[in-house]
C-alpha positions in Angstrom: 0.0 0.0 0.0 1.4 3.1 -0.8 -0.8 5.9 1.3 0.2 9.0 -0.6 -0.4 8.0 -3.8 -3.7 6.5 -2.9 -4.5 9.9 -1.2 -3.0 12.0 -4.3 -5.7 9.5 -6.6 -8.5 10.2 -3.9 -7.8 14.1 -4.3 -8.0 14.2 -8.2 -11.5 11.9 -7.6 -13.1 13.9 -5.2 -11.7 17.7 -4.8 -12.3 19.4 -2.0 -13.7 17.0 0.6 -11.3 18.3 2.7 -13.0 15.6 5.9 -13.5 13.3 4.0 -9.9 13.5 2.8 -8.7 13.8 6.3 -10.3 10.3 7.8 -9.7 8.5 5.4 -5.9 8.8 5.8 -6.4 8.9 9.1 -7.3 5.0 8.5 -5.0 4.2 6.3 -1.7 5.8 7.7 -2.9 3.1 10.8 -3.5 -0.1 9.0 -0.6 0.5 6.3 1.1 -2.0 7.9 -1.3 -4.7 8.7 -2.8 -4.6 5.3 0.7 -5.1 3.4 1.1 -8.2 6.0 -2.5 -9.7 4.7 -1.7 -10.1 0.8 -5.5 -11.5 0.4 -6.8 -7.7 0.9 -4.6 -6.6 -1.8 -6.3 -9.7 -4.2 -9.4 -8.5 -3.3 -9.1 -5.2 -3.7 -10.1 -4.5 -0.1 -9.0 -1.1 0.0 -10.1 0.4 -3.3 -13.6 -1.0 -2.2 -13.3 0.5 1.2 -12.7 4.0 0.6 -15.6 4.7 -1.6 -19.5 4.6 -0.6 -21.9 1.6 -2.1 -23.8 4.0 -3.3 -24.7 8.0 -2.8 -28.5 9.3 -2.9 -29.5 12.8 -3.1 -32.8 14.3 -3.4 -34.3 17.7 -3.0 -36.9 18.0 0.2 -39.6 20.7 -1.1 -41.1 22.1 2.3 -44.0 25.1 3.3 -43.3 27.3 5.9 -45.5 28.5 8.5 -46.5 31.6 6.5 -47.0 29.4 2.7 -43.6 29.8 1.4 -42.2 26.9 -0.2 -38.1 26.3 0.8 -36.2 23.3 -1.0 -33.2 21.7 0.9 -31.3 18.8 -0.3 -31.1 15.6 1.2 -28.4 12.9 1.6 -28.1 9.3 2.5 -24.8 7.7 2.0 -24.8 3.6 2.1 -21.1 3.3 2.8 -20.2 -0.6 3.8 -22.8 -3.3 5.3 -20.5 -6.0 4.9 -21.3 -7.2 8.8 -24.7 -5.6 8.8 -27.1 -3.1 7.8 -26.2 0.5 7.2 -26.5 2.1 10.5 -25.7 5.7 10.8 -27.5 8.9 12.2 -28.9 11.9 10.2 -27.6 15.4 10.6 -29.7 18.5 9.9 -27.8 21.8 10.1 -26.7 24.1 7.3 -22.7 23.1 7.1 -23.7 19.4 5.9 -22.6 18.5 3.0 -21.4 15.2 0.9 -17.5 15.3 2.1 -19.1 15.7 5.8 -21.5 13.1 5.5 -19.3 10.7 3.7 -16.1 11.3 6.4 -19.1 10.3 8.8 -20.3 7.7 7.1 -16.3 6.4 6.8 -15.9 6.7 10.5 -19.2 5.3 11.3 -17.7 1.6 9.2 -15.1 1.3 12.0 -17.1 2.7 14.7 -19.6 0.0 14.2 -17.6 -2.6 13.7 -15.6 -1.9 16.9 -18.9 -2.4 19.0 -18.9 -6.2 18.1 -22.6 -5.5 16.8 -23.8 -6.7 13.0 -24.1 -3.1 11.9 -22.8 -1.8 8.6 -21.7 2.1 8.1 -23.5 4.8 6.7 -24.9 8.4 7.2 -27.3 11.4 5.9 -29.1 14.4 6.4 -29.7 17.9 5.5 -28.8 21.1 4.9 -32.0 22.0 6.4 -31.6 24.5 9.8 -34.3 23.5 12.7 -32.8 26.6 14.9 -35.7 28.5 15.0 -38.5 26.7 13.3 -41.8 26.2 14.5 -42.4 22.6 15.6 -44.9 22.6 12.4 -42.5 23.5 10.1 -40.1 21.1 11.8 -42.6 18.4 11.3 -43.7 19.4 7.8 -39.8 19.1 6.7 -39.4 15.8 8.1 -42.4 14.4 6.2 -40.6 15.8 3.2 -37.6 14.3 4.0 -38.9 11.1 4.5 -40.9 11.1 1.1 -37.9 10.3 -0.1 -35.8 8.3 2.3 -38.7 5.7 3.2 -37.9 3.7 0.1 -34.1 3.5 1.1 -34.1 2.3 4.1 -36.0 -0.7 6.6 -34.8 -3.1 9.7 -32.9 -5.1 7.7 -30.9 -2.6 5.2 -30.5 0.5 6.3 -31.0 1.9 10.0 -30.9 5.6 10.7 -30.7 6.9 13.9 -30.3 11.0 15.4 -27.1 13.5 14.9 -26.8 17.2 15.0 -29.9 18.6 14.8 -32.1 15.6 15.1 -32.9 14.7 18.3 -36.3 13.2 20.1 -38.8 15.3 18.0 -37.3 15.2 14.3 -37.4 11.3 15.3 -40.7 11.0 16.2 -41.7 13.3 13.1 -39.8 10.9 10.4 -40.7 7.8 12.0 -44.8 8.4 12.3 -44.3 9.2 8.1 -42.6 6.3 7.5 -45.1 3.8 9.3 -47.3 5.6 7.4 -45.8 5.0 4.1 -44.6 1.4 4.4 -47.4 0.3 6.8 -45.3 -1.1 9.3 -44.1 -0.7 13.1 -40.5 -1.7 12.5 -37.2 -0.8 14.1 -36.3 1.2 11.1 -35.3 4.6 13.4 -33.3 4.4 16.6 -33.7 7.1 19.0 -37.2 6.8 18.9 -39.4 7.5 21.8 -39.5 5.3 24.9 -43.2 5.0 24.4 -43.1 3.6 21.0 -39.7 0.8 20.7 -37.5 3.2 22.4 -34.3 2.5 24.6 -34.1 3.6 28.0 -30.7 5.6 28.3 -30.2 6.3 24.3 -29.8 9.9 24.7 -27.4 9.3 27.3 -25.7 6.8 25.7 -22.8 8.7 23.7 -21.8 10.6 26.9 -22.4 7.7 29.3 -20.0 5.6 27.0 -17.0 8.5 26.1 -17.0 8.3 29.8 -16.4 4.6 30.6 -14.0 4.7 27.8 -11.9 7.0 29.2 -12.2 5.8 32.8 -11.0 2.2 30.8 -8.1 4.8 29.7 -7.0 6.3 33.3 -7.3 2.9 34.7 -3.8 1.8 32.7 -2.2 4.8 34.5 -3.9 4.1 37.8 -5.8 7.0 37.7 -9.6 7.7 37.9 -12.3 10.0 37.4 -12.6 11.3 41.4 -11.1 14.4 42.1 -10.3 15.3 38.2 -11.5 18.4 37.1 -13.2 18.0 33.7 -13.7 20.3 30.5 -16.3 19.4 28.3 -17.6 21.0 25.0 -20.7 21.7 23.7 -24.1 21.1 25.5 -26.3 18.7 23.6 -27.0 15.4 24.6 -23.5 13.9 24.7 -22.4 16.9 26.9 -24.8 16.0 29.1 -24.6 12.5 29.4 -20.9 12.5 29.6 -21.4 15.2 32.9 -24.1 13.0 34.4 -21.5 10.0 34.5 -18.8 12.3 35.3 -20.0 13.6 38.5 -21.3 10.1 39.6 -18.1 8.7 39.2 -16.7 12.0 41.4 -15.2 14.4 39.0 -15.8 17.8 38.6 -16.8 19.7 35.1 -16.3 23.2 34.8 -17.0 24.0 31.3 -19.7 23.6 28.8 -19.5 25.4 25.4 -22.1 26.3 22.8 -21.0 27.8 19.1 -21.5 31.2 21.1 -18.6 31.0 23.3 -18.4 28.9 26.7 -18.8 28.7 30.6 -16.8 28.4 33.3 -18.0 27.5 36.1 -15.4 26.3 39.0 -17.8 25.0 41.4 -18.4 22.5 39.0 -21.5 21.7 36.9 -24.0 19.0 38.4 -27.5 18.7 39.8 -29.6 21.4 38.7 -27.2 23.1 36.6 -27.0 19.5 34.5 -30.6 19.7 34.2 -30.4 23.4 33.0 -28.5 21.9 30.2 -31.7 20.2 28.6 -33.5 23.7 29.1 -30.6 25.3 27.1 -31.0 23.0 24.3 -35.2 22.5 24.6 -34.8 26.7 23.6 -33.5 25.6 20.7 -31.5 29.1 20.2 -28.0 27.4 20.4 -25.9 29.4 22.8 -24.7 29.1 26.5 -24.8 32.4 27.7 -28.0 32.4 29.3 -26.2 30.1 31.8 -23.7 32.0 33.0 -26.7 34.4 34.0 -28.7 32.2 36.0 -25.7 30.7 37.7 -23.6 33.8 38.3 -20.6 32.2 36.6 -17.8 33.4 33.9 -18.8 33.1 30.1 -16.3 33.8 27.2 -17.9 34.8 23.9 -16.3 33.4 20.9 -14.1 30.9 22.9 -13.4 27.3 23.3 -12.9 25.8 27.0 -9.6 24.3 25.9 -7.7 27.3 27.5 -9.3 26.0 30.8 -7.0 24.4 33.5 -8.0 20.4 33.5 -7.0 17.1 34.3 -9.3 15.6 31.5 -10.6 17.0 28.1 -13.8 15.6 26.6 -14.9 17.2 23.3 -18.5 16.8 22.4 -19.3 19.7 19.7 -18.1 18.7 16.3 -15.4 18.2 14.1 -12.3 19.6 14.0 -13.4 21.9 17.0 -10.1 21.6 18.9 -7.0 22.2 17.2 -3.2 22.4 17.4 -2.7 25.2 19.7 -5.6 24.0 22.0 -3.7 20.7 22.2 -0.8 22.3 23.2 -2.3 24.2 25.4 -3.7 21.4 27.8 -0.9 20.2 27.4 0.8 22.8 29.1 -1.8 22.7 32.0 -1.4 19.1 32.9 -4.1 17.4 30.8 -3.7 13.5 31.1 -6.3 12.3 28.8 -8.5 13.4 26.0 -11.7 11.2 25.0 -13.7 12.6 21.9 -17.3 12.5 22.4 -17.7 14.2 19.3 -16.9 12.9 15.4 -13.2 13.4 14.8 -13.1 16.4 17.2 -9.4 17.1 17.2 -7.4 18.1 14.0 -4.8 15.6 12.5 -2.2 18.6 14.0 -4.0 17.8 17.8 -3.7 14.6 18.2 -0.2 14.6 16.8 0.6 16.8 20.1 -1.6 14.3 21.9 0.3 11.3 20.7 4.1 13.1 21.0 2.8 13.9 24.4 2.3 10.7 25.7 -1.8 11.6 26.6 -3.9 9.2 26.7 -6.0 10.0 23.4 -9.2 8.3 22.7 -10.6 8.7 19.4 -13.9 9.3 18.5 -14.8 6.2 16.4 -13.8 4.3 19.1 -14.3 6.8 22.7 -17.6 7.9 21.5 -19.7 4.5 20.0 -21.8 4.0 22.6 -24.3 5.8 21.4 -24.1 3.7 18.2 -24.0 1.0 20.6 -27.1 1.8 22.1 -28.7 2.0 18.9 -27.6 -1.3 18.3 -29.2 -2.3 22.1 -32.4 -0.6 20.6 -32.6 -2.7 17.3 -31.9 -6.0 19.4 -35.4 -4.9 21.4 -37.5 -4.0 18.9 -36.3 -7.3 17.0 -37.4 -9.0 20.0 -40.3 -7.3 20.6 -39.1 -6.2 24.3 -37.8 -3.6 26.5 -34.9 -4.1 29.0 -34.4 -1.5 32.5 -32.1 1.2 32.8 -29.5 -1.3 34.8 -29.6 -3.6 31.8 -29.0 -1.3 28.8 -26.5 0.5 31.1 -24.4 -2.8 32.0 -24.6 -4.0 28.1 -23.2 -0.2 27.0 -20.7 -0.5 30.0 -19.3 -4.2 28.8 -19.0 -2.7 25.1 -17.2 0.2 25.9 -14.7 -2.1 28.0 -14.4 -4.5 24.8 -13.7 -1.4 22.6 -10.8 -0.5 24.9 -9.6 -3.8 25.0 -9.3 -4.0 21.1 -7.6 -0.7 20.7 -5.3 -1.9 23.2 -4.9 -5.7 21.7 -3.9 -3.3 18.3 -2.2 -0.3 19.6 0.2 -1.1 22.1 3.7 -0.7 21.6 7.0 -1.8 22.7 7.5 1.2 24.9 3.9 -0.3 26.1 2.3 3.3 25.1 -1.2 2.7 23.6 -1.7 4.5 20.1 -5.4 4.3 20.6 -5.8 5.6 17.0 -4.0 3.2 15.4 -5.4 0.2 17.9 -9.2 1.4 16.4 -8.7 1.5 13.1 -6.8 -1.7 12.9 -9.0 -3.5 15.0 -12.1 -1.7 13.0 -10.9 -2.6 9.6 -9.8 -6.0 10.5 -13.1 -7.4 11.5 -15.4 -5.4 8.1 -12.1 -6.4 5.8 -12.5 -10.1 6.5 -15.7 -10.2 6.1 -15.6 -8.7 2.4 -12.9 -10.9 2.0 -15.1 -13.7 3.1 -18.2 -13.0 0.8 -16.4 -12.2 -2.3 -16.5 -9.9 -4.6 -20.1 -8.3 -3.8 
C-alpha cells in the first residue's frame, strides 16, 4: 500500500472534501502495515472498495413554511459498507452538511460499528436543512418531506438511521410516524425513537455515558480515575450531558460547557440542577450558552473554546475539527492527562499529533464515543425482540462494550514502549473485523 499515492488518486477523484480527505488517511496511515502483511486484501481489492461509498443518494426535500412559502433543501443518504450488517448511521440536519461531511461520517461510522462487536454496517445522511428556530410545524412538515424520499431507502434489515446534529427526540418521532405511514409497518427502522413507541431507555445518554467509561478504561492503565479530576467538556447537547451525568457520579468535577456562542466556566463544578439546565438550554433551541452564566452567576467567554481551561481531562462533544493544534498544546501545558472525543473526529490531524508526541492518553472518536451507536444497536436487538430491558440492563450492556472497545484498541495499539496508540489500535482492530468479512463473501 502506498498511502500517498492512494490519497494524491483520492484528491483528483473527489476535490475538496477536505473531511473526508482527512479520515480516510487517518485510517490508512494506521493499517498500512497490517494490510501489506495480509496479501489476500490486496487480491481482493479491499482497499479500493473501502474507501468509496456503495452508493450515494441525493434528493431535493420541497417544504412550506408557516407563512405558505415553499423552501427546497437537499437531502443525503450515503450507504457506505454493510458488509457485517445493515447500514447504521445517524442523520444530521444543520446548514454546514454537505457530501464530504457526510461521507467522512459515514467512513468513521464503518469502524465505529464494527468496533462495538454488533452486525451493523456504516452509513450516514441528512440535510442542509436548519431547525434553529423553526416552528415545531415547520419542523414536522420538513421531516415528512424528508422522508418522502428516504422511506424507500431504508428498513430493519438494510438500512438503519438513527439522530445526529440537529435531530434529536422530535425530528425522530416526526420521520418515523411518516414512515409507518408510508410502508405500513411498526418496525425498528429509526433508533432514538421515543420510549413509548420501541425506544431504549438511556439512548440519549448513551454517547456521553459511553466516552466516559471509555476514558475511565483509559485512566485505569495509568492508575488513575475519574474522582477528584477536574473536567472540561464541549458543547451542550446530549453527549455533553450525558458525559457530565456520568462524570459527576463517578466523582469528578466539570467546569466548562460550550455552545457555538462561546463557553462557561464554572469552577464550582456543573452538576445537579445546573446539569438539568442543560436540557432547558437545548429545549430553547436558540444554540448558545450564555443564558447560563446568568442564571448561575458564573464566567462566560464569547467566541471561545474551553480548551484554554486548566483540567486534568478533556472531553470534546461539539463537532469536528473543534479543537485544534494550539488548544492541544495548550492542555498540554496545564497538565491534561487524557483526551476522550465524544464528538466525530473532534481534534485536528495537527491535535492529536501533540496528543500522541505527548504521551496523553487520546481516545478517538470512532472508538471513545460508539456508545451511542452501541445503544442504537441495544435498541434494534429490542425492537427485534419485541421487548424492553431496564435502565440497569441497557447500562451494564453499553458499559461491557465500551470495556471491549478498549480492550481492542489496546490488543492493536500497544507498543514496545507499552504506550497505547489508541488511533492506530481502532482502526486496525475496526478494519480487521469489516475487511475479513468482504474478504469472506467475495467480490459483492
Amino acid at each position: 500500500m502506498n498511502v500517498e499515492k492512494i490519497m494524491q488518486d483520492l484528491q483528483k477523484k473527489h476535490p475538496g472534501e477536505v473531511e473526508y480527505l482527512q479520515a480516510v488517511r487517518e485510517v490508512l496511515e494506521s493499517i498500512e502495515e497490517v494490510y501489506n502483511e495480509n496479501p489476500q486484501f490486496e487480491t481482493a481489492g479491499i482497499l479500493e472498495r473501502i474507501v468509496e461509498p456503495d452508493r450515494i443518494l441525493t434528493f431535493k426535500v420541497p417544504w412550506e413554511d408557516d407563512n405558505g412559502k415553499v423552501h427546497v433543501n437537499l437531502g443525503y443518504r450515503v450507504q457506505y459498507n454493510n458488509a457485517i450488517g445493515p447500514y447504521k448511521g445517524g442523520l444530521r440536519f444543520h446548514p454546514s452538511v454537505n457530501l464530504s461531511i457526510l461521507k467522512f461520517l459515514g467512513f468513521e461510522q464503518i469502524f465505529k460499528n464494527s468496533l462495538t462487536t454488533l452486525p451493523m454496517g456504516g452509513g450516514k445522511g441528512g440535510s442542509d436543512f436548519d431547525p434553529k428556530g423553526k416552528s415545531n410545524s415547520e419542523v414536522m412538515r420538513f421531516c415528512q418531506a424528508f422522508m418522502l424520499e428516504l422511506w424507500k431507502l431504508i428498513g430493519p434489515e438494510t438500512d438503519v438511521p438513527a439522530g445526529d446534529i440537529g435531530v434529536g427526540g422530535r425530528e425522530i418521532g416526526y420521520l418515523y410516524g411518516m414512515y409507518r405511514k408510508l410502508a405500513r409497518e411498526n418496525t425498528g427502522v429509526l433508533t432514538g425513537k421515543g420510549i413509548n413507541w420501541g425506544g431504549s431507555l438511556i439512548r440519549p445518554e448513551a454517547t456521553g455515558f459511553g466516552n466516559v467509561y471509555f476514558a475511565e478504561e483509559m485512566l485505569k492503565t495509568k492508575g488513575e480515575s475519574f474522582k477528584g479530576k477536574t473536567v472540561a467538556i464541549s458543547g451542550f447537547g446530549n453527549v455533553a450531558w450525558g458525559a457530565a451525568i456520568k462524570v459527576t457520579e463517578l466523582g469528578g468535577k466539570v467546569v466548562t460547557i460550550s455552545g457555538p456562542d462561546g463557553y462557561v466556566y464554572d469552577p464550582e463544578g456543573i452538576s445537579g440542577k445546573k446539569i438539568e439546565y442543560m436540557l432547558e438550554l437545548r429545549a430553547s433551541n436558540q444554540d448558545i450558552v450564555k443564558p447560563y452564566s446568568y442564571e448561575f452567576g458564573v464566567e462566560f467567554h464569547a467566541n471561545k473554546r474551553p480548551w484554554e481551561v486548566k483540567c486534568d481531562i478533556a472531553l470534546p462533544c461539539a463537532t469536528q475539527n473543534e479543537l485544534g493544534k494550539e488548544d492541544a498544546e495548550m492542555l498540554v501545558k496545564n497538565g491534561c492527562i487524557c483526551v476522550s472525543e465524544g464528538a466525530n473526529m473532534p481534534s485536528t490531524p495537527e491535535a492529536v499529533e501533540v496528543f500522541l508526541k505527548n504521551k496523553i492518553l487520546f481516545g478517538p472518536g470512532k472508538a471513545a464515543n460508539a456508545g451511542g451507536v452501541a445503544t442504537s444497536g441495544l435498541e434494534m436487538t429490542q425492537n427485534s425482540m419485541k421487548l424492553s430491558w431496564t435502565p440497569e440492563e441497557v447500562d451494564a450492556k453499553l458499559h461491557h462494550i465500551m470495556k471491549s472497545i478498549h480492550s481492542a484498541c489496546v490488543k492493536y495499539g500497544k507498543n514496545e514502549e507499552g504506550y497505547v496508540d489508541y488511533v492506530k489500535g481502532a482502526n486496525i482492530a475496526g478494519f480487521l473485523k469489516v475487511a475479513n468479512a468482504m474478504v469472506d463473501q467475495g467480490l459483492v
